[in-house]
C-alpha positions in Angstrom: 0.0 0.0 0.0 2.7 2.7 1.1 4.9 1.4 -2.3 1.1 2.3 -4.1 0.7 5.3 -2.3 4.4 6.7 -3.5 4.0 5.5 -7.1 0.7 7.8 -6.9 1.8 10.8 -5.6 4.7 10.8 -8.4 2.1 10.6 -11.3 0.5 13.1 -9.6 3.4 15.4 -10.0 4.2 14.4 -13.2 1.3 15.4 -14.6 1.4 19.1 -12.7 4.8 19.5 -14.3 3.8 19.2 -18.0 0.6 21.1 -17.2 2.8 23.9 -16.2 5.3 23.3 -19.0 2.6 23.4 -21.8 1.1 26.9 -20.3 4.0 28.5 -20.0 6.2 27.7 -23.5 5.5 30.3 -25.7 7.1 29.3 -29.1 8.4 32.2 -31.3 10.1 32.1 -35.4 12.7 35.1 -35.1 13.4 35.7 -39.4 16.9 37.7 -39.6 17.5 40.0 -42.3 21.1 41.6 -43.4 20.2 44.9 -44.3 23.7 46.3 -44.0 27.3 45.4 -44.4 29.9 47.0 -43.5 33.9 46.4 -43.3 37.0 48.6 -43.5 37.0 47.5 -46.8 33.8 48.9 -47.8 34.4 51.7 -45.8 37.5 52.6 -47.8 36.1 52.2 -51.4 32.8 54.4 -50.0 35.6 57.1 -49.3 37.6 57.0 -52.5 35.4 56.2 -55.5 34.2 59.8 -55.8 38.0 60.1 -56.5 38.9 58.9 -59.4 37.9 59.3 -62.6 37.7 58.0 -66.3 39.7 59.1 -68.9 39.2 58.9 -72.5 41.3 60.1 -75.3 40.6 61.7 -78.4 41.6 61.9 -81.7 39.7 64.3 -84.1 36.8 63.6 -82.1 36.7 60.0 -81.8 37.7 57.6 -79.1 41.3 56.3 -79.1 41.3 54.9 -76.2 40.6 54.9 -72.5 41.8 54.9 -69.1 41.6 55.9 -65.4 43.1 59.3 -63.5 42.8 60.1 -59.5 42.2 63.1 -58.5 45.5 64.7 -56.8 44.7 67.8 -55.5 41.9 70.5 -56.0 42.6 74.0 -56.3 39.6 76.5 -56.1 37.9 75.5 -59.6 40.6 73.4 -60.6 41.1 69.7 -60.3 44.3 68.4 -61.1 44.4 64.6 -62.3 46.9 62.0 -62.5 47.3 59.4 -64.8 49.1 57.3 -67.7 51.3 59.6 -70.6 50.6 56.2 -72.3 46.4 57.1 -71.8 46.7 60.2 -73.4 49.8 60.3 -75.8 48.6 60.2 -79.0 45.5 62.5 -78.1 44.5 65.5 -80.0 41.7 66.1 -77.0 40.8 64.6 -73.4 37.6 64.2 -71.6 37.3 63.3 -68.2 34.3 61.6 -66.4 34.1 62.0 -63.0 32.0 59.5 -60.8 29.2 61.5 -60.2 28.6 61.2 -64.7 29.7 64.8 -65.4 32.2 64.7 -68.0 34.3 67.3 -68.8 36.9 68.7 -71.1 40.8 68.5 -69.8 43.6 70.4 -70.4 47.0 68.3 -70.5 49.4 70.0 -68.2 52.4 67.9 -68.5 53.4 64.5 -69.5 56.5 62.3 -69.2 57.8 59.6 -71.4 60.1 58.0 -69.5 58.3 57.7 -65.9 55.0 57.4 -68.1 53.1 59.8 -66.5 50.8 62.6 -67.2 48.8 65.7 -65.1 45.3 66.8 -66.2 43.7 69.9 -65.2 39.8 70.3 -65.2 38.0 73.2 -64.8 34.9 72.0 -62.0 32.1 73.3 -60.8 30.7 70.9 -58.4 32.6 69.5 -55.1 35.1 67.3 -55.6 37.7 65.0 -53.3 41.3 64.7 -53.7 43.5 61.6 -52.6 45.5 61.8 -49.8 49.0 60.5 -50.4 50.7 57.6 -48.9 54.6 56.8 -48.4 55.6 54.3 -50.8 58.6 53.9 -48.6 56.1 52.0 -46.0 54.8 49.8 -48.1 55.1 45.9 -46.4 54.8 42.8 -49.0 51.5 41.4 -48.1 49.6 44.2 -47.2 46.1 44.7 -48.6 44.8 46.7 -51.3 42.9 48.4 -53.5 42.7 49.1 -57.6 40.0 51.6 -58.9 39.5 52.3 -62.4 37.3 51.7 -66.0 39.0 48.2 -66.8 37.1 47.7 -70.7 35.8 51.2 -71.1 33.8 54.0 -69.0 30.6 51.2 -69.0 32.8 49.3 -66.3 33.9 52.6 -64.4 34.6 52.6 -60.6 35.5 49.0 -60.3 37.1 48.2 -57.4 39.6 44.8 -57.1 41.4 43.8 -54.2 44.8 42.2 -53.8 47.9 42.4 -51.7 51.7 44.1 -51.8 53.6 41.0 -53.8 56.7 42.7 -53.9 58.4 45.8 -53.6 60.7 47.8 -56.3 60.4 45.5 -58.7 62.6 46.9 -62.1 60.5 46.2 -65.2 62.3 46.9 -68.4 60.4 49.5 -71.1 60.8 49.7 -74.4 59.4 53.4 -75.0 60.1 53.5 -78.6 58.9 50.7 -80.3 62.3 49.5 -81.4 62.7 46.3 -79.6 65.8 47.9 -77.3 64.6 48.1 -73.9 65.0 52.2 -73.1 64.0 52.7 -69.3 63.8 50.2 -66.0 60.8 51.4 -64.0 60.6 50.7 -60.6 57.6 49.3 -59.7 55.2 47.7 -56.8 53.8 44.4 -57.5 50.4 43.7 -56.8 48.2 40.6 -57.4 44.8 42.9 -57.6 43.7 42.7 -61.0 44.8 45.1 -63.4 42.8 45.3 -67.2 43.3 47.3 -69.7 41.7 50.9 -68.9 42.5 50.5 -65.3 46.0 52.2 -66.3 46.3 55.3 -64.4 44.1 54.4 -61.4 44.9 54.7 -58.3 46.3 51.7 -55.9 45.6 52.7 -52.2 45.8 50.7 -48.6 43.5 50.7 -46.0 43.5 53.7 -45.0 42.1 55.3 -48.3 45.6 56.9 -49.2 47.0 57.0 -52.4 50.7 54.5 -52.5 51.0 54.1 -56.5 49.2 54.9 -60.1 48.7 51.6 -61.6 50.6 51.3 -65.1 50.8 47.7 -66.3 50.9 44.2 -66.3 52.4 41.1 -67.6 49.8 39.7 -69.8 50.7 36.3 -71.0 48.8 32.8 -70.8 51.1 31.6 -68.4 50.9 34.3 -66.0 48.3 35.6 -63.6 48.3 38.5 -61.3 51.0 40.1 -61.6 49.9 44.0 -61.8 52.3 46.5 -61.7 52.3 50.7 -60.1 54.4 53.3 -59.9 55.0 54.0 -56.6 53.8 57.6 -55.0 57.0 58.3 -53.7 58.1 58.5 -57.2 55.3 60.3 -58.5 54.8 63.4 -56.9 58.4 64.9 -57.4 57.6 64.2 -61.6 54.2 65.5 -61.0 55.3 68.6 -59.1 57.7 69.8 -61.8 55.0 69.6 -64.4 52.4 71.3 -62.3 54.9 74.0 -62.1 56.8 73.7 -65.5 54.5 71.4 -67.4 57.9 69.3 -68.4 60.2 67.5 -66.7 63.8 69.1 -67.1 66.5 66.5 -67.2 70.1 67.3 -67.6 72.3 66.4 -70.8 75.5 65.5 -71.8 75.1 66.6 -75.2 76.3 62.6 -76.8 74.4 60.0 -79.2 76.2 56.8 -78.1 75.7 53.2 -78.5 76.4 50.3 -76.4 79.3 47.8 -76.7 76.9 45.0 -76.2 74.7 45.7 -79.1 78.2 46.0 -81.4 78.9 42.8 -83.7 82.7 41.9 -84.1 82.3 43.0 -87.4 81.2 46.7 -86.6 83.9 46.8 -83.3 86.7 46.3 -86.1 85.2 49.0 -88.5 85.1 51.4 -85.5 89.1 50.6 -84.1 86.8 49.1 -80.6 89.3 46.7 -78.8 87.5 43.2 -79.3 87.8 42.4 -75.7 86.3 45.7 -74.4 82.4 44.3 -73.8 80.9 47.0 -71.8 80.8 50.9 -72.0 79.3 53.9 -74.6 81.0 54.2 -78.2 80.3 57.9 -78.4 79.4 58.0 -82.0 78.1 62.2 -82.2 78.5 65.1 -79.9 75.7 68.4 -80.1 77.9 71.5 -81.4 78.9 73.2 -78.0 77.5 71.1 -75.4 78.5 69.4 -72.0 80.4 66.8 -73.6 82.5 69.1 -76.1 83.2 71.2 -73.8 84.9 68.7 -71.4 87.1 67.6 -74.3 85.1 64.7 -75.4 85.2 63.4 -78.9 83.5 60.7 -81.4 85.1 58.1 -81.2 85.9 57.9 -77.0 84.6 55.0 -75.0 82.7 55.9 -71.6 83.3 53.5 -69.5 82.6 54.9 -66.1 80.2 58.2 -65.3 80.2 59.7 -62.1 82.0 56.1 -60.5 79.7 53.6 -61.6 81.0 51.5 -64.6 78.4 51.6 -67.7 77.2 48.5 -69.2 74.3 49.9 -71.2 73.0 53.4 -72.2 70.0 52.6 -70.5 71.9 52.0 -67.1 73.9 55.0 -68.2 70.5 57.6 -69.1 69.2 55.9 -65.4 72.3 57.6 -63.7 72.4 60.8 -65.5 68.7 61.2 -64.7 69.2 61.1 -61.0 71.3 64.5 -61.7 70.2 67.8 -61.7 71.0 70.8 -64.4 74.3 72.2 -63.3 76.1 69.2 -61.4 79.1 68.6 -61.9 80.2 64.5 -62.9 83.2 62.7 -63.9 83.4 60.7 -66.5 86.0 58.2 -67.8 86.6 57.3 -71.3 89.0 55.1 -72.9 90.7 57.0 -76.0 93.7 55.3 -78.1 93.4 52.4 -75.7 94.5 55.2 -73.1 92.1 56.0 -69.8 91.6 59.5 -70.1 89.1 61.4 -67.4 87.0 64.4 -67.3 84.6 66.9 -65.5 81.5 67.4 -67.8 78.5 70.4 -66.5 75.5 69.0 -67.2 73.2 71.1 -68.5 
């Protein structure tokens, strides 16, 4: 009876328990909906979009080709661009279209051949944003960023691809002219972020919205993938200052057409009187009436072989150093002559 009585009392309470539990569940369906997202990245492209711009070169009216600009500083009613001389070289007129769809006539400041970059001056009258600028110099390989530009055309513009820092001055070999003799090394940054055709003058920036390079090129080949290429900011605004100012870049001469031992058959050393064995150095084959060079005491014929104390191998390597001079400085500059070592102090000029 008491074993009863127990077994009782617990259905008892049992049941209470469940009569509780079913009066005082309340089931609810909660539906989530992501009506924002927002990361640093987003934040970043939100900022910077509004500065940059499409770029689209004439000639006698029609479209040569396109490109990309960022804006680098605004002046009253005056925006000043950056982008590719490649974008615009051949132009006989420029338009830029600036993200808010206005599209506008520019004036070419300046452009440069050799660091392949041009300035663009529009003439605004609506609010516009300039880039901050970044230190190349701080660059770290693996850092994220950013490419903005019209890859295809102005239908595509403002279209933002992400990559990191893959490597740091990089030297990529130019051939300006057309002639199948690399002219110039540009030293580059390396990014993986994709780079097309019409992104070239774009800006590259980090993550904190600053500008670190203008994108320029890329290695397009079937058997290579992301490997984008900028010039870095460090190295643009000194090119872009002078032509703000001067609307050229003033490089010093020597006042010499020379060619490089290297690119000299056997055949044409022994026309010339080159010593066979001599493999490296400038055969100086024309001097400008009254310049650097004949001043100094150079003549056709001499064989630079160091400039400034850096042996020459090539006229590139030898345009490189005299570039990194100023109108004015004063450089040595050794020469063989008659198989004797002669040296001299050229001006530049």
């Amino acid at each position: 009876m008491i074993w009863n009585g127990a077994l009782t009392f617990e259905l008892v309470q049992l049941k209470n328990n469940q009569t509780t539990s079913t009066n005082t569940t309340d089931t609810k369906v909660i539906n989530q909906t992501v009506t924002q997202f927002t990361t640093d990245v987003t934040k970043v492209v939100a900022d910077s979009t509004e500065k940059v711009v499409g770029v689209t070169s004439l000639v006698d009216g029609e479209v040569y080709a396109t490109g990309s600009g960022a804006i680098y500083s605004v002046d009253n009613k005056k925006a000043y661009i950056i982008t590719n001389n490649h974008v615009i070289a051949e132009s006989t007129g420029i338009e830029v279209t600036f993200a808010n769809g206005q599209q506008l006539t520019a004036k070419l400041v300046g452009s440069d051949t050799y660091t392949d970059l041009a300035l663009l001056e529009v003439t605004i009258d609506f609010e516009v944003k300039a880039f901050s600028s970044g230190d190349s110099s701080l660059v770290k390989v693996g850092e994220y960023v950013l490419a903005i530009g019209s890859p295809l055309g102005l239908e595509f513009q403002g279209s933002v691809t992400m990559g990191i820092i893959s490597g740091k001055d990089r030297v990529v070999a130019v051939d300006l002219d057309g002639d199948g003799v690399d002219d110039w090394d540009s030293i580059v940054l390396q990014t993986d972020a994709a780079i097309n055709p019409g992104n070239s003058g774009g800006p590259l920036i980090n993550m904190a919205g600053e500008l670190i390079g203008i994108t320029s090129m890329k290695i397009a080949d079937s058997s290579v993938e992301g490997m984008g290429f900028a010039i870095p900011i460090n190295e643009v605004i000194p090119i872009i200052t002078q032509l703000k100012e001067t609307g050229k870049v003033i490089r010093p001469v020597v006042g010499i057409s020379a060619v490089s031992l290297d690119e000299l058959s056997v055949y044409q050393k022994s026309y010339y009187g080159i010593q066979l064995d001599l493999t490296s150095g400038l055969y100086i084959s024309s001097l400008t009436d009254l310049g650097p060079a004949v001043q100094a005491g150079l003549k056709v014929g001499d064989i630079i072989t160091y400039f400034d104390g850096e042996q020459i191998t090539s006229f590139k390597q030898f345009r490189k150093i005299l570039y990194t001079k100023k109108v004015g400085d004063k450089v040595e500059v050794t020469v063989i002559r008659d198989s004797k070592i002669i040296k001299v102090t050229v001006t530049l000029q």
